[in-house]
N, C-alpha and C positions, 0 to 999 in steps of 0.2 A: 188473654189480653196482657197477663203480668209479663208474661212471656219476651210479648213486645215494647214491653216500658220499662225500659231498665230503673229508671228515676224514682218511677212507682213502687217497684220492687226495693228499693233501699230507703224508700218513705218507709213502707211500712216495716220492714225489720227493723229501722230503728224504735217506730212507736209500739215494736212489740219487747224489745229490748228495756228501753222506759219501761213500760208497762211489768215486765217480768223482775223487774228491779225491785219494785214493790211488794211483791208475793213474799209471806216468810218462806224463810229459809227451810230445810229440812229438821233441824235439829228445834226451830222454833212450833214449829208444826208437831214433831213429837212432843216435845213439852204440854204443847195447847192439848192434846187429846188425852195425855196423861193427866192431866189436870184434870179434865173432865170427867175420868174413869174414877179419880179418888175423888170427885165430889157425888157421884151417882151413887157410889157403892159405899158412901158413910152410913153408920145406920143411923135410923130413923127414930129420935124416940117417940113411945108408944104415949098418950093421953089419959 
């Protein structure tokens, strides 16, 4: 069907365009997991 809807077809790339605007970046995303890895791997004190 997109095939035949050219109109449709540039709806939706634009709202995936939008949409993918939103997404961190690469470099924000490694930050975020890196963070994560030094918070998992603090140690722990003992009680």
């Amino acid at each position: 069907r997109l095939l035949a809807d050219p109109e449709r077809r540039d709806e939706l790339r634009e709202r995936g365009v939008r949409q993918a605007a939103t997404w961190p970046t690469e470099d924000e995303t490694v930050a975020q997991v890196l963070s994560i890895y030094d918070e998992l791997t603090q140690p722990t004190p003992l009680l």
